[in-house]
Structures are given as structure tokens and as C-alpha cells.
MARROVEX-49539 format. One line per field, with one value per residue (C-alpha): residue in three letters; x, y, z; residue number from 1. Coordinates in Angstrom, 2 decimals. Layout:
N
roro <- ala,...
east <- X,...
north <- Y,...
up <- Z,...
mivo <- NUM,...
This chain:
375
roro <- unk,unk,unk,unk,unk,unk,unk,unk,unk,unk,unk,unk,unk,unk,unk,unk,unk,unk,unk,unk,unk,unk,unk,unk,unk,unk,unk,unk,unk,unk,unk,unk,unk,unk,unk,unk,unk,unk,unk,unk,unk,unk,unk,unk,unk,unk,unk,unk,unk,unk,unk,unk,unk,unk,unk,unk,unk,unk,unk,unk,unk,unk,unk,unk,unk,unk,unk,unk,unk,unk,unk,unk,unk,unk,unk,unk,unk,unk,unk,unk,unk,unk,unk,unk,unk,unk,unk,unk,unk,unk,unk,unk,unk,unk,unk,unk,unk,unk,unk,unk,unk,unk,unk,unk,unk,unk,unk,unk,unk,unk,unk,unk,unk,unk,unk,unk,unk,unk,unk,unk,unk,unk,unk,unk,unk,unk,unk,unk,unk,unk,unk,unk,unk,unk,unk,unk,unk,unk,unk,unk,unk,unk,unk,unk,unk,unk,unk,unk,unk,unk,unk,unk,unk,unk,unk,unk,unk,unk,unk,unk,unk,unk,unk,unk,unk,unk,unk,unk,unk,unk,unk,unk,unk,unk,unk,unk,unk,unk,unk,unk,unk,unk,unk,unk,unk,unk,unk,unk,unk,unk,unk,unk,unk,unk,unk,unk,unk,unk,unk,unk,unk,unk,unk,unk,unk,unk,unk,unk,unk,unk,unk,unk,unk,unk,unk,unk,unk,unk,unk,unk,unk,unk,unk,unk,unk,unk,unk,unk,unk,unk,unk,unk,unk,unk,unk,unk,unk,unk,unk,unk,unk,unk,unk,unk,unk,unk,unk,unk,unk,unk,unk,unk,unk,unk,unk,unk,unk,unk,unk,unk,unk,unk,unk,unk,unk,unk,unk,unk,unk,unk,unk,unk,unk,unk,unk,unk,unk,unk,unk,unk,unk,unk,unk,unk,unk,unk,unk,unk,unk,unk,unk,unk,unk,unk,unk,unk,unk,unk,unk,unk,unk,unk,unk,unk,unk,unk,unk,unk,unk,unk,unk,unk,unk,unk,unk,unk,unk,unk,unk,unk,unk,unk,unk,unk,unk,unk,unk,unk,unk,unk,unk,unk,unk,unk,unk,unk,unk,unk,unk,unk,unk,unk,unk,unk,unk,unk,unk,unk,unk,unk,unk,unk,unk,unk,unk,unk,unk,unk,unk,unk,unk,unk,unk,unk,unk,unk,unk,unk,unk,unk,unk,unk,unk,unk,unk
east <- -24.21,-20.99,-19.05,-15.97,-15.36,-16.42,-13.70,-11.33,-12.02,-11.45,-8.38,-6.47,-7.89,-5.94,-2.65,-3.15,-3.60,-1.11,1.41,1.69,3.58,3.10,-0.41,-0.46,1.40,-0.62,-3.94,-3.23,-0.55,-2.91,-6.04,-3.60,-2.23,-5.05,-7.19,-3.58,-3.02,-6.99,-6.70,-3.90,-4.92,-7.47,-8.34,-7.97,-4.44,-2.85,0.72,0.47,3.68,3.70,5.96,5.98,7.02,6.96,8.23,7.08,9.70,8.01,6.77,3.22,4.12,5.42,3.11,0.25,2.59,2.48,-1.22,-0.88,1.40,-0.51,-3.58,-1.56,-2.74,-0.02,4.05,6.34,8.63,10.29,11.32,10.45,12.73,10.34,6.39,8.42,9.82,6.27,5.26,8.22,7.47,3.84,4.40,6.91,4.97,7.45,4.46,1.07,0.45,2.11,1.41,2.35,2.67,3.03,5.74,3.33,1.63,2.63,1.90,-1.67,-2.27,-1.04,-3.19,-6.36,-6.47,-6.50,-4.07,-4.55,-2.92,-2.82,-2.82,-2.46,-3.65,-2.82,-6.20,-5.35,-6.43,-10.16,-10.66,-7.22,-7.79,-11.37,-10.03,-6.33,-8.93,-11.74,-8.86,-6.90,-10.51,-10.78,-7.15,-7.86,-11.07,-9.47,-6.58,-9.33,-10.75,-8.23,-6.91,-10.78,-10.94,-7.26,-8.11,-11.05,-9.56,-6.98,-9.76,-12.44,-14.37,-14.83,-12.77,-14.71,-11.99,-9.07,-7.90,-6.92,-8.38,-7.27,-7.31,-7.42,-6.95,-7.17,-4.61,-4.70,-8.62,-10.25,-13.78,-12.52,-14.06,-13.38,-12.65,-9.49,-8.01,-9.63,-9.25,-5.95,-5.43,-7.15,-5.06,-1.83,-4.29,-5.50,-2.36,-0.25,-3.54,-3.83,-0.20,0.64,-1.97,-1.48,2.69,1.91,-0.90,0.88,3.75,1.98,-0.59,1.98,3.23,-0.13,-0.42,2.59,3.33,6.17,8.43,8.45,10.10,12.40,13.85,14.09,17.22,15.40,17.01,15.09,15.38,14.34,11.29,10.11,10.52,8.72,6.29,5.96,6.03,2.18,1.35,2.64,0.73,-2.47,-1.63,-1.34,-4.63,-6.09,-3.83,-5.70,-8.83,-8.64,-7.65,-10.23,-12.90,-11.88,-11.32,-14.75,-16.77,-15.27,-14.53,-10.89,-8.35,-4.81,-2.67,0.65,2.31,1.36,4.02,5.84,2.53,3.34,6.63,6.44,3.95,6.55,8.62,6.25,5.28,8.75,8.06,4.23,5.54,8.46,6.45,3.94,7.13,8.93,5.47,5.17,8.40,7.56,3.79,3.66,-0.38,-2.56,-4.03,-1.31,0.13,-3.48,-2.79,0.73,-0.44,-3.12,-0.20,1.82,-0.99,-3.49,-0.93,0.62,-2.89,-3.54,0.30,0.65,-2.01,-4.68,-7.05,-5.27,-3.02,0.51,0.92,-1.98,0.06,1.98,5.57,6.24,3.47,5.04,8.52,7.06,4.82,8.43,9.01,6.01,6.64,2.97,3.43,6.34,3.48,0.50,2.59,3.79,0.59,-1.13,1.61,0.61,-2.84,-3.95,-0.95,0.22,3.92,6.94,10.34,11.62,9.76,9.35,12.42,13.08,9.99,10.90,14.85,12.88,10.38,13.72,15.42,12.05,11.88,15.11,15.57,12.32,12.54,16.03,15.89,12.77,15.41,18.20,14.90,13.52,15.16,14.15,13.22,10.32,11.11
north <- -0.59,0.01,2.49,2.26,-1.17,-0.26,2.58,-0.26,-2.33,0.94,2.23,-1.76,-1.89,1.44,0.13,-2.98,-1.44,1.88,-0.70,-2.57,-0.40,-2.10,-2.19,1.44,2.53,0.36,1.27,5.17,5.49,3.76,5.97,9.14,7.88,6.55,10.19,11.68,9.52,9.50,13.58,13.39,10.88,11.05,9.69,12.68,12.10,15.13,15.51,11.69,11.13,11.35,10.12,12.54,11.27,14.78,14.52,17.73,19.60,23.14,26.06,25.14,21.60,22.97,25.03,21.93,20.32,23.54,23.48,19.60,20.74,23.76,21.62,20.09,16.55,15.84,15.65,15.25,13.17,11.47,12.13,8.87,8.66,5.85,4.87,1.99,3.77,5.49,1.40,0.48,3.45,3.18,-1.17,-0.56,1.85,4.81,6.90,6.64,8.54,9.13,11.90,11.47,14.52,13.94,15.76,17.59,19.41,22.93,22.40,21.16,23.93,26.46,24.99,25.47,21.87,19.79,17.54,14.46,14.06,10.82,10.49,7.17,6.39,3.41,2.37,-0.82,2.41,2.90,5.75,7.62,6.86,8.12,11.61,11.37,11.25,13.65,16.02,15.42,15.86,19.07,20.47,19.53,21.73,24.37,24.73,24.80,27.29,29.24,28.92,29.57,32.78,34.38,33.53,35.13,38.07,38.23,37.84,38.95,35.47,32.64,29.15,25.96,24.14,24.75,23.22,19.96,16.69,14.66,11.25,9.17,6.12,3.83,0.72,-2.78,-1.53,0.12,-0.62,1.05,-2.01,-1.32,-5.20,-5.19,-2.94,-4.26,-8.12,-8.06,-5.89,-7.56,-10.97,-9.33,-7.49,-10.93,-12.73,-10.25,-10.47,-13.78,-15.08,-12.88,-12.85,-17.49,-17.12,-14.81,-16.51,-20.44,-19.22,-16.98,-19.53,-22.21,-19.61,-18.98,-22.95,-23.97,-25.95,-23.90,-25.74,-28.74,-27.73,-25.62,-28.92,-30.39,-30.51,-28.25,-24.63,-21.86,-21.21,-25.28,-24.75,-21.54,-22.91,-26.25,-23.51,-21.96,-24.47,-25.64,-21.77,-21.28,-24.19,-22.69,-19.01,-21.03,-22.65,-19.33,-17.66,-20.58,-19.95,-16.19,-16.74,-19.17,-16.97,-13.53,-15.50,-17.45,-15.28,-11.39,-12.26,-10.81,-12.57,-13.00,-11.60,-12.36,-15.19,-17.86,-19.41,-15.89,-14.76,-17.93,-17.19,-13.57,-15.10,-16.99,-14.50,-12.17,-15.31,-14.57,-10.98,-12.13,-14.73,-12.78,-10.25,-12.37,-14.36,-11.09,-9.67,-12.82,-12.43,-9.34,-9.86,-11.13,-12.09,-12.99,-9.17,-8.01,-9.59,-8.69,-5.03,-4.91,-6.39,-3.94,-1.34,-1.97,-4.09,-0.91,1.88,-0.40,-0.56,2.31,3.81,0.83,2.19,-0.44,1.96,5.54,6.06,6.51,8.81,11.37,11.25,13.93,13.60,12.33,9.56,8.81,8.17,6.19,4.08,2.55,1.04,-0.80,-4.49,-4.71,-1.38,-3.97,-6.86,-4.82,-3.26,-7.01,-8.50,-5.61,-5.64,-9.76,-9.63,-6.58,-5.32,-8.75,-7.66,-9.99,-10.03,-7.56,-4.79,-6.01,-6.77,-4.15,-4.63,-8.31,-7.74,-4.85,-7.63,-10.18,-7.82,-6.91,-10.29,-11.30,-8.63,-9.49,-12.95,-13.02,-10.88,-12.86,-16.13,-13.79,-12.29,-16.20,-17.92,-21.27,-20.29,-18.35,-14.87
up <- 48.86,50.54,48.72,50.88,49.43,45.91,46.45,47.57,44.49,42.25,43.93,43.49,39.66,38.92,41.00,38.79,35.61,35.93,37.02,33.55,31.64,28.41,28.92,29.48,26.28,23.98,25.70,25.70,22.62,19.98,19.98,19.59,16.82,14.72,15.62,14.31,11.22,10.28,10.57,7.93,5.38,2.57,-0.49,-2.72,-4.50,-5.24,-7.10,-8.33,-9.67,-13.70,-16.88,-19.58,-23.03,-25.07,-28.71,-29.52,-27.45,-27.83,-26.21,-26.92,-25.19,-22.46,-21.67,-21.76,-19.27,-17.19,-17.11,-15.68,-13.41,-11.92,-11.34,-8.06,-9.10,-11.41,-10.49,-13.45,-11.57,-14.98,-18.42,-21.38,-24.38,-25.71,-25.50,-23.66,-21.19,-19.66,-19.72,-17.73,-15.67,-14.89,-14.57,-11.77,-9.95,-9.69,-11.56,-11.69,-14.46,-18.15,-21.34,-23.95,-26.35,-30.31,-32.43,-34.49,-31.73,-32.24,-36.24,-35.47,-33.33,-35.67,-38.81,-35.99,-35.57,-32.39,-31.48,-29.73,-25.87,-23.91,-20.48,-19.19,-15.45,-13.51,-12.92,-10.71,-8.11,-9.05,-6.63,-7.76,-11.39,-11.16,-10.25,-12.08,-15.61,-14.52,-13.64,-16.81,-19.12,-17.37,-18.25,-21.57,-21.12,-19.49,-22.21,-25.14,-23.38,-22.96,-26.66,-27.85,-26.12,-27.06,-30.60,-30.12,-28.83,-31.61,-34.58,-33.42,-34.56,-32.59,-33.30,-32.69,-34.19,-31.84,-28.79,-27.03,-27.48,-24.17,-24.77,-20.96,-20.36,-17.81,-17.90,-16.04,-15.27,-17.89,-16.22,-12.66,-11.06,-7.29,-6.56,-8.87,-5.67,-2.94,-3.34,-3.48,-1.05,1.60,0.67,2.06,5.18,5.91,5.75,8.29,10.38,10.65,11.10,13.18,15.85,15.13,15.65,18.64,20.30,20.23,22.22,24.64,25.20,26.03,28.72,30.02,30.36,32.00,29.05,27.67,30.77,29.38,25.84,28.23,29.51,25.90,23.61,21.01,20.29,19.31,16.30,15.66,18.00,16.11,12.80,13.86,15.02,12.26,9.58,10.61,10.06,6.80,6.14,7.19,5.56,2.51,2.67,3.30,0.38,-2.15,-0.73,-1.15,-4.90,-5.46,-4.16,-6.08,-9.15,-9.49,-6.65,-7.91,-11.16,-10.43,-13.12,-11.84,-14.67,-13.20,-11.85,-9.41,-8.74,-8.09,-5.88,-3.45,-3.21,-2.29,0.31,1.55,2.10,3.60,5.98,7.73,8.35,9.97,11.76,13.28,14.39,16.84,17.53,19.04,20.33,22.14,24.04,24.94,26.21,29.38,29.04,25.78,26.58,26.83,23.31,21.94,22.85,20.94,17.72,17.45,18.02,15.29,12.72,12.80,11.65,9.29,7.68,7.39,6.22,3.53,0.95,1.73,1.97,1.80,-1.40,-0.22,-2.47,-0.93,2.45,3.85,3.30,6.67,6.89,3.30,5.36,7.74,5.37,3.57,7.38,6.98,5.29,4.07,1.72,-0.38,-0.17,-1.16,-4.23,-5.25,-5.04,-6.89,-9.59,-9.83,-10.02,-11.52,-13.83,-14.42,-13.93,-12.93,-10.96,-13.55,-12.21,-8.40,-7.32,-5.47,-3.43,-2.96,-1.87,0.62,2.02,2.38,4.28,6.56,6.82,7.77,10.42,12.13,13.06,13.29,16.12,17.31,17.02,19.30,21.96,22.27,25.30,26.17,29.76,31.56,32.32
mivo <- 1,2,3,4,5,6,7,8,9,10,11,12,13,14,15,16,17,18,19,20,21,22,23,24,25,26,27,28,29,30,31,32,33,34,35,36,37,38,39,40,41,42,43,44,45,46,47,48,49,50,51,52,53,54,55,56,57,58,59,60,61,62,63,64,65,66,67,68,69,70,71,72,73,74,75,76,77,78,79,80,81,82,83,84,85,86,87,88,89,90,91,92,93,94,95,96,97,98,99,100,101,102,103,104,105,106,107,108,109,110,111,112,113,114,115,116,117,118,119,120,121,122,123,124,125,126,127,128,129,130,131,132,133,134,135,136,137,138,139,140,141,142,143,144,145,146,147,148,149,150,151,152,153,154,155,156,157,158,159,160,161,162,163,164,165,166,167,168,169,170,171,172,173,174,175,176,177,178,179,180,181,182,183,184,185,186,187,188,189,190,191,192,193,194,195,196,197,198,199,200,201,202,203,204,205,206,207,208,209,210,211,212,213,214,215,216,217,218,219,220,221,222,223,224,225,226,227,228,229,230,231,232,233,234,235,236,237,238,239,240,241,242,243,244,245,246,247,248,249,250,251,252,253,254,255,256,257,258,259,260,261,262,263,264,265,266,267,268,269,270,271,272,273,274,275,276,277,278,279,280,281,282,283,284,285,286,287,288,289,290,291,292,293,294,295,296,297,298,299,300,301,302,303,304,305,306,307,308,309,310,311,312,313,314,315,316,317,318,319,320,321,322,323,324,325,326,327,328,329,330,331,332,333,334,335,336,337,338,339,340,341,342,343,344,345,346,347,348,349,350,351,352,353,354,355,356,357,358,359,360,361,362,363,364,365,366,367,368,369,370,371,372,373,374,375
């Protein structure tokens, strides 16, 4: 073997690789930050936001809430006037969590009786829920305790009869069936997947095959020969969309409680974000590998920032910042809030106006980047 010529070989594969910038970044930038985002992230939800509907309004009340509060799983992020208000609360998503106190609380207490506490969980989380309610049974533990042993102290007998009952419950999926979050979670991870790496992989293809000169001679703009691009796409993400719902409906045994015909059009919608984004990789790739190595930069971290698998809510504050850039966290909360809560446009708009704008920003600036020419 002649090592000056496997030297030779070596020394024009680094020219040829160093030289591709783009190729560089992706190849180097994208294990840093999956080690840095997979050091950061967990499953183990801490200050879940929480509704608090308290018509007791006393000291003894307050100081339950305290005990919720100090157990760093629970955030009283919002005040209910109404049982209808923690609904409206926990159906939109701003909390996760609600308790509601009753107004004769303090008087139960007092007569050394115990007083009944619910704490709803939005179970469409199995994982979260599973430690939202163990946590909130052990509070109510903890406070009996506690109220057991001061009466004790003050008597000098023991009182099996005080203390709180805590009464949790777990809404949309009161058997914490794991599916319920999963399926629909890896619809919308499929869908971005998928149309993306289609939209990106026609045009760069066409590139790679010479073929892209011929439409460059052609009347066509560019936003008609996207959208005639795309149109056979959103064709195919639709047959996937049906298939997906046919499966986890006879196969998982997942019921859609929401809307169809508002599930497909939220698809829609999030079809423009997909599409734009292997549209504007595509014309910045100069090779399939090179497009290849781009998606995987920006589809990994948006998997793992949206809450597909992490709760968004368990994320540092800054990964929480950066996971509101990322169109699949609007999708993954409208699909969820279809299937499992059952929810409609009253409670997701603002995740569907969001998804618009993602969407409309995306591929209209992969309409202004596409030229009808080769670079």
C-alpha cells in the first residue's frame, strides 16, 4: 500500500469537505445542539401552570394553596371566578392543572371534619398527569399530616378524623392511556417530516437532473410553479393525514373528540409552513446532501422544543422562548386540543392565527428566494 497516495486522497477529501460551508455548519452545529438541548430537557414537569377556583377565601385555604405551591410542581398562574372558568382554562391550554377549594373549608376543618379538594389534571399528557396526581395525593397527605400532629400536640389525643381529602382527577384521559398523547402527536411529526423532506427533494432533484432548465425557459412564475408543486403534495400529506386517522381510530382505539373538518383545515394550513420550508431549504442546498443535512438542522430541534416528546412546560425558560419559534408547538397543541380534549376554534385560535402567520412568512419568502434560473 502506498500511503503517499492514500495521504493524497485524504488531504483533497478535507479541501472538499472544509470548503462547503453549509455542509460544515450542519455537520458540526447539529450534534452540539441536540447533546445541549437533550442535557436540558426532561420529562419531570415541575411548576405546571395551575387555575385555582377558591371560594373559601381563608387563611386555612390559603395556606392549602401554599402547600401546592411549595411542592415546585404546581404554578398558580390564574385566578377562576366560576367552575367555568378553570374549564375554559384547562381546554385552552394556558394551565394544566385547576383546584378547586369549597366555601365551607375552614368550617369543616374546624368541626374536625375533612373537606373535599379537587385537583383537576389535563391528562391528554399521561406522563405529566401521572406525576401532577401522585404529587397532588401526596400534598393532601402531607397537610393531614401536618394537621394530625398539631392537633395532637394541642390535645394531647390523636385525631383520625381531620385533614384533607384530595380528590384528582384526570380529564380528556381518565385511563392515562399513553396513545391518547402519542398518536396525535406523531400525525403533526409525520406530516412536517414528510412534506418537507417531498417539497425539498422535487426541486433539488430537478437541479441535480438538469431538468430544472427547461421550466427556466417556460412562461411559468414562481410562485405558479411552487404551488403546481405543491398542490400534488398536499395531496399526498392528505392521504397520509386519513390514513393516520384511520389507523389510531380502529388500530389504537384513539376516538377523535373534536372536529374533522377543523383537523383538515389546520392541516392545510400547517401544509404551507412544511412546504415552505423544503421550498427555501431547497434554494439554499446546492446538493440533495446537502438539503438532507439542513432539514435535519432545523426538523430535529423543532422535535424536540415543540413538546412531542419533552413537555414544554418542563423546559428551561429559554428553550421555552425558543420552542414558540417553532410552527409544530401551534400544530401539536391544535391537534391535541382536536383529538383528545375535543375543543374547537373558540379555544385555538390563537394557535391557528400563530400557524397562519408561520405559514405565511415561510413560503412567502420561499416565493421572493425562488428564481427561475440556476445559481
Amino acid at each position: 500500500m502506498n500511503w503517499n497516495r492514500v495521504w493524497t486522497i485524504a488531504v483533497k477529501e478535507y479541501t472538499q469537505f472544509f470548503r462547503d460551508r453549509r455542509t460544515v455548519a450542519a455537520t458540526m452545529l447539529l450534534p452540539l445542539i441536540q447533546v445541549v438541548l437533550y442535557g436540558y430537557l426532561s420529562t419531570d414537569v415541575r411548576y405546571q401552570p395551575t387555575v385555582v377556583w377558591d371560594l373559601s377565601q381563608t387563611a386555612e385555604s390559603r395556606q392549602l394553596l401554599h402547600a401546592f405551591t411549595n411542592s415546585e410542581y404546581f404554578s398558580i398562574k390564574y385566578v377562576a371566578k366560576s367552575m367555568n372558568g378553570v374549564i375554559r382554562r384547562i381546554d385552552g391550554g394556558q394551565a394544566l392543572a385547576g383546584i378547586v377549594i369549597p366555601p365551607d373549608y375552614a368550617t369543616l376543618l374546624h368541626q374536625k371534619k375533612i373537606p373535599e379538594v379537587m385537583v383537576a389534571v389535563d391528562a391528554s399528557d399521561a406522563t405529566a398527569a401521572r406525576t401532577a396526581l401522585s404529587v397532588a395525593q401526596a400534598i393532601g397527605s402531607s397537610v393531614t399530616q401536618r394537621m394530625q400532629i398539631k392537633q395532637l400536640q394541642m390535645s394531647g389525643a390523636p385525631a383520625p378524623q381531620i385533614g384533607v381529602d384530595i380528590r384528582a382527577r384526570a380529564w380528556y384521559n381518565p385511563g392515562l392511556r399513553q396513545e391518547l398523547f402519542l398518536v396525535p402527536g406523531v400525525l403533526a411529526l409525520v406530516m412536517q417530516f414528510t412534506m418537507t423532506f417531498l417539497s425539498m427533494s422535487t426541486i433539488v432533484r430537478e437541479r441535480e437532473l438538469g431538468t430544472l432548465e427547461q421550466l427556466i425557459v417556460s412562461p411559468i412564475r414562481s410562485s405558479e410553479l411552487l404551488l403546481g408543486k405543491m398542490i400534488p403534495l398536499m395531496t399526498i400529506g392528505y392521504i397520509n393525514v386519513t390514513t393516520i386517522l384511520l389507523l389510531a381510530v380502529f388500530w389504537f382505539g384513539v376516538p377523535i373528540a373534536g372536529s374533522v373538518l377543523l383537523l383538515y383545515f389546520t392541516v392545510l394550513v400547517f401544509f404551507f409552513t412544511t412546504l415552505g420550508l423544503g421550498t427555501l431549504i431547497s434554494t439554499i442546498a446546492k446538493t440533495y446532501i446537502q438539503a438532507v443535512q439542513l432539514v435535519q438542522f432545523f426538523l430535529l430541534p423543532s422535535m424536540l422544543l415543540s413538546g412531542f416528546i419533552f413537555p414544554v412546560a418542563a423546559m428551561p425558560r429559554v428553550l421555552q422562548w425558543s420552542s414558540y419559534l417553532v410552527p409544530l408547538t401551534y400544530f401539536l397543541t391544535i391537534v391535541r386540543g382536536i383529538i383528545v380534549k375535543g375543543v374547537g376554534i373558540g379555544y385555538l385560535w390563537p394557535q391557528i392565527l400563530l400557524l397562519m402567520f408561520f405559514g405565511f412568512v415561510v413560503f412567502a419568502t420561499a416565493v421572493l428566494r425562488f428564481r427561475k434560473r440556476i445559481d
